[in-house]
Backbone bond lengths (Angstrom), bond angles and torsions (degrees), N, CA, C in turn:
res aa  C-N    CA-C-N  psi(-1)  N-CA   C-N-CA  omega(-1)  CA-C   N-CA-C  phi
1 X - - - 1.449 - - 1.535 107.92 -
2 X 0.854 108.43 111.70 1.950 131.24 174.97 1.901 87.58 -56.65
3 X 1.657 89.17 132.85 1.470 111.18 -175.91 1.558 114.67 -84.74
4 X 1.321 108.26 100.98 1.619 110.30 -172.18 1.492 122.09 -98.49
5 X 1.032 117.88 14.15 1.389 126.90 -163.96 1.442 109.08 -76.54
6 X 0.915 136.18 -9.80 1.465 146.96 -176.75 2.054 92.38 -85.90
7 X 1.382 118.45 -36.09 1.019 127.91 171.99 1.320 132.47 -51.85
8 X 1.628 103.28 -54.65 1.164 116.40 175.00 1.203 133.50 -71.23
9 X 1.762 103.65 -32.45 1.406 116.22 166.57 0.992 119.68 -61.36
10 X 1.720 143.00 -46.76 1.142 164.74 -175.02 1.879 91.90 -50.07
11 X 1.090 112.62 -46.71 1.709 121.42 -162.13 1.951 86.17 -87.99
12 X 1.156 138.09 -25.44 0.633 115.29 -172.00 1.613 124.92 -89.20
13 X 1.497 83.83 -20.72 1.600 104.81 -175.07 1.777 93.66 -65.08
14 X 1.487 124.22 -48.77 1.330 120.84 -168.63 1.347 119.59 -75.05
15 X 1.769 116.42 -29.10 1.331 115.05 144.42 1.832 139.87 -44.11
16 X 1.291 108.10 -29.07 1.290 125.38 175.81 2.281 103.23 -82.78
17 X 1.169 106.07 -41.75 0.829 93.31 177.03 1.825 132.28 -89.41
18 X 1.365 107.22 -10.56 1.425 127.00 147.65 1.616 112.42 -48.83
19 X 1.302 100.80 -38.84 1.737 100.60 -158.00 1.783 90.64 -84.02
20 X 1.225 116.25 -32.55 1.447 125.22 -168.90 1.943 89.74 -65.60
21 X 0.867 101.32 -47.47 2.069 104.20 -170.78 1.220 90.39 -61.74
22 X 1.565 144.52 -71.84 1.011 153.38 -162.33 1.357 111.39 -34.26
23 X 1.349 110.36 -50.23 1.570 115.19 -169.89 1.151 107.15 -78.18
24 X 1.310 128.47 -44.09 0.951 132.69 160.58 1.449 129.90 -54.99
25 X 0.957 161.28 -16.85 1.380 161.85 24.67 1.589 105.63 84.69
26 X 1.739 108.80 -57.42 1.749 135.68 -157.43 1.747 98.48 67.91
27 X 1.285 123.89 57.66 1.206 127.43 130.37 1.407 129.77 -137.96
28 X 1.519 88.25 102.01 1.712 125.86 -146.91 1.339 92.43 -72.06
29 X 1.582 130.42 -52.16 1.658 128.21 -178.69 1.180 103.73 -59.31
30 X 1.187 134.68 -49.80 1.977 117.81 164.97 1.205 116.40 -45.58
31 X 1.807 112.25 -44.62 1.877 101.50 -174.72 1.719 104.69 -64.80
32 X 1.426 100.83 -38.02 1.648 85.09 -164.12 1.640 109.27 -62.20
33 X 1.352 97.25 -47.88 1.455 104.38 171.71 1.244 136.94 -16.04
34 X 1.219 89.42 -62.52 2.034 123.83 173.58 1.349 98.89 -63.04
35 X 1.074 142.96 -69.11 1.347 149.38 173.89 1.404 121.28 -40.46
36 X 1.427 113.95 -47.35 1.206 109.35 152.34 1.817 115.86 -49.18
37 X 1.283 111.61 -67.86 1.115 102.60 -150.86 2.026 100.58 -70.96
38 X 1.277 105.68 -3.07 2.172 94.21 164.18 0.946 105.00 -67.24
39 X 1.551 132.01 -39.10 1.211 112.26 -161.34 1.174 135.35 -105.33
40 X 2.043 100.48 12.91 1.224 85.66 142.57 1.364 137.95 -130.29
41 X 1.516 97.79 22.94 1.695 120.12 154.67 1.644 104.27 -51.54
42 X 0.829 115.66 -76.63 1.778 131.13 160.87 1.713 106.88 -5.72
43 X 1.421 99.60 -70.21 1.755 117.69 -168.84 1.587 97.72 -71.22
44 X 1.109 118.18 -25.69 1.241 113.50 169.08 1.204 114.88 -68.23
45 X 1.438 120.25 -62.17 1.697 116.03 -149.70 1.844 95.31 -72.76
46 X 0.961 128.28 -10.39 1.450 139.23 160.32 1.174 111.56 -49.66
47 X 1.410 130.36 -64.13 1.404 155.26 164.15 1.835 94.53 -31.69
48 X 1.509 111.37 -81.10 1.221 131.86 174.47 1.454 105.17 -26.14
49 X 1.281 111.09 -76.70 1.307 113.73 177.32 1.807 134.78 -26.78
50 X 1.768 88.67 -35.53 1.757 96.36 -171.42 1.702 92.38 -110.72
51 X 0.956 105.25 26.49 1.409 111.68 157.91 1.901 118.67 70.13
52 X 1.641 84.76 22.39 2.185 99.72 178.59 1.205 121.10 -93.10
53 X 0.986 144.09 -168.90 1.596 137.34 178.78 1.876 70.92 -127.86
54 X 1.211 97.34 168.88 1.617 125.08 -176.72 1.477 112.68 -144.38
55 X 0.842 138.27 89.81 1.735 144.49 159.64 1.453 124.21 -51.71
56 X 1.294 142.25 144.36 1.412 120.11 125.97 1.816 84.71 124.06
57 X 1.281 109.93 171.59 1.342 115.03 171.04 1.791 125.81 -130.42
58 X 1.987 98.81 21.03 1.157 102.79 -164.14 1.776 90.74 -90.53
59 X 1.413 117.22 113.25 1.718 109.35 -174.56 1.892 94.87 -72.18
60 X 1.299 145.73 -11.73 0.974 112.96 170.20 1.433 125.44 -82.12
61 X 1.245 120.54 -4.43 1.405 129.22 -161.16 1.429 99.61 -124.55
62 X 1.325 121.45 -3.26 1.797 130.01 161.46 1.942 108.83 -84.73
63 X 1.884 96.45 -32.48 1.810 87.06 148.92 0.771 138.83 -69.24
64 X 1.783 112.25 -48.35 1.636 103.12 177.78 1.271 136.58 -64.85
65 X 1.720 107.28 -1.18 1.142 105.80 175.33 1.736 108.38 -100.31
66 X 0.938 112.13 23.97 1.376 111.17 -172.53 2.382 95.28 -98.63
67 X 1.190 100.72 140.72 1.971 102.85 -174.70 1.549 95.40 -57.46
């Protein structure tokens, strides 16, 4: 599996900063939204990094599966 984590982060960084406009904006269900979804672009490319596939969109249970 080709190492994509440089990928995910990159998407995550622009997700975080979507969510930053959003709030700012006062449309808070986009910021949270967005925020959700950095972190677990983020928890992913981590995953990526140690060389796992990562499923699912629950970011607490994309940690615990992290070693």
């Amino acid at each position: 599996m080709p190492d994509r984590s440089a990928d995910w982060l990159e998407q995550a960084d622009c997700d975080l900063a979507q969510a930053r406009d959003s709030a700012v904006a006062g449309r808070h269900e986009w910021g949270c939204f967005a925020a959700q979804q950095a972190a677990e672009m983020a928890v992913k490319a981590r995953h990526q990094k140690l060389g796992q596939d990562a499923w699912g969109h629950v970011v607490r249970r994309l940690l615990e599966e992290l070693p």
